[in-house]
C-alpha positions in Angstrom: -60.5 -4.6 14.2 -59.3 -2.1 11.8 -56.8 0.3 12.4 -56.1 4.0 10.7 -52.5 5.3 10.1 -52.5 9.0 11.6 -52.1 11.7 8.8 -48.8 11.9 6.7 -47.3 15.5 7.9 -47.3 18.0 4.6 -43.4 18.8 5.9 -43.1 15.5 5.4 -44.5 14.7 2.2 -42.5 17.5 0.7 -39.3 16.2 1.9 -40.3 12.9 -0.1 -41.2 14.6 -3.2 -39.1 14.7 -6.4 -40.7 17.4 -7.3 -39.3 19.6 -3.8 -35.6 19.2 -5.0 -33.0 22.4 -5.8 -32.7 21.4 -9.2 -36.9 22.7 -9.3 -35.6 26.0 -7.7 -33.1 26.6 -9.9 -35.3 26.1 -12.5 -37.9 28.4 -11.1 -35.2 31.3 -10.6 -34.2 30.8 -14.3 -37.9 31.3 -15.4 -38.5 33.9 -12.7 -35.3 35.7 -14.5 -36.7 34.9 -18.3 -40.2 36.4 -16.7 -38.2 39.6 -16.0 -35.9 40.3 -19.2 -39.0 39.1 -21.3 -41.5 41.8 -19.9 -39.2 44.2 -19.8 -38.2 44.1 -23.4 -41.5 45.0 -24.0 -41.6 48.2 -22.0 -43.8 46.7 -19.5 -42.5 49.5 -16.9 -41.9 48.3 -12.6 -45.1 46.3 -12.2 -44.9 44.5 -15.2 -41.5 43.3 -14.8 -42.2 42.1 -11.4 -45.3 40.5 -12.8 -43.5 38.3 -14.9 -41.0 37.6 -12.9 -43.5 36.2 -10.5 -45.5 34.7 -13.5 -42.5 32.7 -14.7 -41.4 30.3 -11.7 -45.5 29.7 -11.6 -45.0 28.3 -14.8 -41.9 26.5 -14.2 -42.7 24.8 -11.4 -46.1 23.5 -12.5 -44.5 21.6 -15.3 -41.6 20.6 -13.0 -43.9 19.1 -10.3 -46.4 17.4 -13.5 -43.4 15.8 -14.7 -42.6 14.1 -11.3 -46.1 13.0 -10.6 -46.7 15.4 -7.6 -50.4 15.8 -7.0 -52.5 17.3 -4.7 -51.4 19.5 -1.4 -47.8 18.5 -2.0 -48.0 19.5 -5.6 -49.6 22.9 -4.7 -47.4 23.9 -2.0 -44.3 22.8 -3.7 -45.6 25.5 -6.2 -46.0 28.2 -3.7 -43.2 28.0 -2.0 -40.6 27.3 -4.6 -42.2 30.1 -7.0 -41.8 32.4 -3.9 -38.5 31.7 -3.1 -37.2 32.2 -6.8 -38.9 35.5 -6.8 -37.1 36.6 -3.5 -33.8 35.4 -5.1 -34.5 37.2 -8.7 -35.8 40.4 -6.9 -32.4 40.5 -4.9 -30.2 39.8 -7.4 -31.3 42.3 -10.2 -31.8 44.8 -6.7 -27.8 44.4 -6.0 -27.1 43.9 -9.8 -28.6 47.8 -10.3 -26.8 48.8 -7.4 -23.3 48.4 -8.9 -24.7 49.4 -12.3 -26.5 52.7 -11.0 -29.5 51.7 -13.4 -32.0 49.0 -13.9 -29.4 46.3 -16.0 -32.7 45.1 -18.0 -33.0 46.3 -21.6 -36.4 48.4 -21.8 -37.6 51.2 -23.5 -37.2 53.4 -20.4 -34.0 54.0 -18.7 -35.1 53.8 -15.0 -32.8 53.4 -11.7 -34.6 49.9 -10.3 -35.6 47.3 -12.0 -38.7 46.6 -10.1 -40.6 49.4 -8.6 -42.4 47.9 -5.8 -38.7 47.2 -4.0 -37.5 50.7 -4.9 -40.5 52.2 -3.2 -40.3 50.1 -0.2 -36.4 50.7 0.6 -36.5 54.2 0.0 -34.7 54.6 -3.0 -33.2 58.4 -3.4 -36.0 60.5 -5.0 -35.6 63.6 -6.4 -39.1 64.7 -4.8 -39.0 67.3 -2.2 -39.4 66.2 1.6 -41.6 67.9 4.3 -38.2 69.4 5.5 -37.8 71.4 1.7 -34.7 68.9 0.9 -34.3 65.7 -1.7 -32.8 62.6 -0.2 -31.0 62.8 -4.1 -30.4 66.1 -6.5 -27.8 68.1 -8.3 -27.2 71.4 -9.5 -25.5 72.3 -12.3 -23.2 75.5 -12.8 -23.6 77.6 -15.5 -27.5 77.3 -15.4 -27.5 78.3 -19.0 -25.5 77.7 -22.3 -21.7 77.2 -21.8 -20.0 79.7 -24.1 -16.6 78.0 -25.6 -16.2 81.2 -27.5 -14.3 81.5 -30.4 -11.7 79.1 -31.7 -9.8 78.7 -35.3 -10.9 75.8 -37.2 -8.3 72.5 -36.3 -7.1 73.9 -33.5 -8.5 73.5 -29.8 -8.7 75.2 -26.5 -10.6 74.8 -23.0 -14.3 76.3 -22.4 -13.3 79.4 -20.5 -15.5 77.9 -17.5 -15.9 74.2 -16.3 -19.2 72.6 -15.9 -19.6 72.4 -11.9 -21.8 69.9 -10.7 -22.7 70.2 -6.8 -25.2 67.7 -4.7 -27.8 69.1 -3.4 -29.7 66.0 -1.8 -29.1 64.3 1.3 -28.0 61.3 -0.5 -24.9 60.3 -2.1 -25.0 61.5 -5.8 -23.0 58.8 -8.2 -22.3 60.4 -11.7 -22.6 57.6 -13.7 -21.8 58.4 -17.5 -20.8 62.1 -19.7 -21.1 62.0 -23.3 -22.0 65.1 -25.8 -25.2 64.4 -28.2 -26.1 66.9 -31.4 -24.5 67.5 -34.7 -21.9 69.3 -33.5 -20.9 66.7 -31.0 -17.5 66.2 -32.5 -16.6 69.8 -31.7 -17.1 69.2 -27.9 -14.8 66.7 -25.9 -15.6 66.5 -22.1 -13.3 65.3 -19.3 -14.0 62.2 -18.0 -13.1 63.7 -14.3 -16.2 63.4 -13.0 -17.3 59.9 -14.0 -17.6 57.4 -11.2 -17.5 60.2 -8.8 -19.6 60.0 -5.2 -20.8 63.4 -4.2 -22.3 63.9 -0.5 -23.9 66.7 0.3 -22.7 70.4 -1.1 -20.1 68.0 -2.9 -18.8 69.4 -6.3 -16.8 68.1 -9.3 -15.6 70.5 -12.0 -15.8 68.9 -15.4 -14.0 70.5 -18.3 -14.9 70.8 -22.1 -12.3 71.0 -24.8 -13.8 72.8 -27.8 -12.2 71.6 -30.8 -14.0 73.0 -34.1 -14.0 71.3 -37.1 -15.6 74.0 -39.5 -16.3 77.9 -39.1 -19.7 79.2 -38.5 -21.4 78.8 -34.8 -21.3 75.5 -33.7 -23.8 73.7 -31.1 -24.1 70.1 -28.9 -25.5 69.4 -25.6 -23.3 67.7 -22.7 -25.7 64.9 -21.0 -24.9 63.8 -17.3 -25.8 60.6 -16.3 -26.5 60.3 -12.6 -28.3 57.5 -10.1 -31.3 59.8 -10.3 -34.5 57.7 -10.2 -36.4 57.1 -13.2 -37.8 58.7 -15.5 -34.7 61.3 -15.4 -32.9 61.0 -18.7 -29.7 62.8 -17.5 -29.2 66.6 -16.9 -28.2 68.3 -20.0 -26.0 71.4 -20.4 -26.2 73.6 -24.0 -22.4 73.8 -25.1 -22.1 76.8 -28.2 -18.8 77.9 -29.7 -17.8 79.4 -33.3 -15.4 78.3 -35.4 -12.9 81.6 -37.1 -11.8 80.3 -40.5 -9.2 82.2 -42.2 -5.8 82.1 -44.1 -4.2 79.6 -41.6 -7.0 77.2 -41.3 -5.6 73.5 -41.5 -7.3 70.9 -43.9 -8.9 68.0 -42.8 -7.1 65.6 -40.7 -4.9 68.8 -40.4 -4.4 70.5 -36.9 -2.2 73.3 -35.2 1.2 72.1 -34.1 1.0 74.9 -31.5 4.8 74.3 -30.2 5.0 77.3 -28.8 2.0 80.2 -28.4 1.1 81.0 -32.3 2.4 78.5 -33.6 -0.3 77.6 -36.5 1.5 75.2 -39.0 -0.8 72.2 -39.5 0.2 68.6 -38.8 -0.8 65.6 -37.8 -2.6 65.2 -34.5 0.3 62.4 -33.9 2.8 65.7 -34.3 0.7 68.0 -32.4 0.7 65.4 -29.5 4.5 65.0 -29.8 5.0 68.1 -29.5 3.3 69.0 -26.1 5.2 66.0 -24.8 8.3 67.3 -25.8 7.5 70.6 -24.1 6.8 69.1 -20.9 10.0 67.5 -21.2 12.1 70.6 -21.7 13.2 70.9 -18.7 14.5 67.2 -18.3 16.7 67.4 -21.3 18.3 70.4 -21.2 22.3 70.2 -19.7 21.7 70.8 -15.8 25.5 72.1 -15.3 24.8 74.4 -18.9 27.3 74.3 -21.6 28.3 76.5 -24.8 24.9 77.9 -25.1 24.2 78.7 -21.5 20.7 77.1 -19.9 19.4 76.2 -23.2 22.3 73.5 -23.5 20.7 70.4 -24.5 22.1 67.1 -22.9 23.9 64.8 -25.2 21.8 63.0 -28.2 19.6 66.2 -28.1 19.4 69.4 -30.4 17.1 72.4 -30.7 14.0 71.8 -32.1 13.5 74.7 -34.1 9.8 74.9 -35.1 9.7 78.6 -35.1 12.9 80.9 -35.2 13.9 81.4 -31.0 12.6 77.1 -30.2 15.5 76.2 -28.1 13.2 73.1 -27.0 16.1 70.2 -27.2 14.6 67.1 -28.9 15.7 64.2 -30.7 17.4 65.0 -34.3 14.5 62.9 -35.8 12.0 65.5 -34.2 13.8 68.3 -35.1 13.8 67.1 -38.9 9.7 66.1 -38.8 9.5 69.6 -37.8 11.6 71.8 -40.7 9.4 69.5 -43.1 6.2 70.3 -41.7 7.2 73.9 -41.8 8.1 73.2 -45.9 4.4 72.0 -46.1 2.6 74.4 -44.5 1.3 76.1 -47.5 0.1 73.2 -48.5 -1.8 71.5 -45.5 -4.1 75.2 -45.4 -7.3 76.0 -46.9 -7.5 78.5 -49.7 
């Protein structure tokens, strides 16, 4: 009499197969990956990406499990399941990976905050979309609401925006600013503070961000400050009109040139190198002047020290070195202007 052998258990079967192995997962998350990047290159927007990355551990795994002879139910359901679980680990992965980065990390002709939009919808990723309630689980205001006037500054020299740029939360969720940079022909005139950058903002939260206006030729000059923030795509950063004029005149440095400004009106033009020296050696006044005084009172300098003497009265003690750079940059003056 013959005898049938009961039915082979699928769970079974795939532990026997070649084909159900890690080294076919790992495959399938690198083509799940390559799935991703690829589509997104291409501009393919949130449901595109995910579509490739689901398309490519499909792919992977069929020619994985043809090479090791798998047919069949065990061939089909090694498909399924590795090609799902590479998709779980590829969505998670770029999901923390935009996290930390506070923007998709896939290059793409969009900047957008998640890389796949199916996850960012169904974890409630901050909007900027108003709620029932009238609030925004993310959002930001921006102080002044119009042009920031830097008003009106020599050529080569520099001075501070009479008014920071104040940037407050408004949502309920934390606001990350993620990048500042100035864009615009003028761009070079306009250097922003880096104060704010990497700052967490809760609610009513606010960061003052300063801009240095710097101009480099006379006539009105215009660039636009961009914030970057976690905002959701398609925001492109919020953008802030900076305007200042240049004044040329009689003590207008040549290029490369700036104001030493040692003390207030002090317009001989020098290196920045000097310029910078000399700010430093101003907030080290204090530290090398003679604490006990001496022949010339409190503006005894300690030993090794002398007088600077940029302008008559400059009783800020300095090396001798110093002191020398500065009675020749006051012989070149004349020659280190315009006109």
């Amino acid at each position: 009499m013959q005898t049938t052998q009961p039915d082979r258990s699928l769970r079974r079967d795939l532990k026997e197969a070649p084909g159900f192995s890690a080294l076919t997962l790992l495959l399938a998350v690198l083509g799940s990956a390559a799935g991703a990047i690829i589509t997104s290159a291409f501009g393919s927007g949130h449901w595109g990406t995910l579509a490739g990355a689901a398309l490519g551990p499909v792919i992977s795994t069929t020619f994985s499990t043809k090479r090791t002879g798998e047919k069949g139910r065990v061939r089909n359901a090694t498909i399924i399941i590795l090609s799902t679980g590479a998709l779980l680990i590829t969505v998670t992965g770029f999901t923390f990976a935009d996290r930390v980065a506070g923007k998709s990390i896939l290059p793409g002709a969009d900047q957008r905050h998640d890389t796949f939009f199916a996850l960012t919808s169904s974890q409630g990723t901050p909007s900027a979309t108003p709620s029932a309630g009238g609030t925004v689980p993310l959002g930001l205001q921006v102080q002044p609401t119009g042009p920031l006037d830097c008003g009106t500054v020599a050529v080569g020299a520099g001075a501070p925006c009479p008014q920071p740029v104040t940037i407050t939360s408004t949502g309920t969720s934390v606001l990350r600013i993620t990048g500042i940079e100035v864009t615009g022909q003028n761009g070079q005139d306009f250097t922003p503070s880096q104060d704010c950058v990497r700052a967490s903002l809760h609610r009513s939260q606010a960061c003052d961000l300063q801009v240095r206006f710097q101009p480099t030729a006379a006539g009105p000059r215009q660039a636009t400050l961009v914030i970057h923030q976690n905002l959701p795509w398609p925001d492109q950063g919020t953008k802030v009109t900076l305007t200042g004029v240049g004044a040329g005149g009689t003590d207008t440095c040549l290029q490369g040139y700036v104001w030493r400004e040692a003390v207030p009106g002090d317009h001989v033009c020098v290196t920045p190198e000097t310029r910078t020296q000399a700010a430093e050696d101003n907030s080290l006044a204090a530290s090398h002047r003679s604490p006990t005084g001496g022949a010339y009172g409190p503006d005894t300098c300690l030993q090794g020290y002398v007088w600077r003497e940029a302008v008559p009265g400059d009783h800020v003690c300095v090396t001798p070195e110093t002191r020398a750079q500065a009675a020749e940059d006051n012989s070149l003056a004349a020659s280190r202007r315009v006109g």
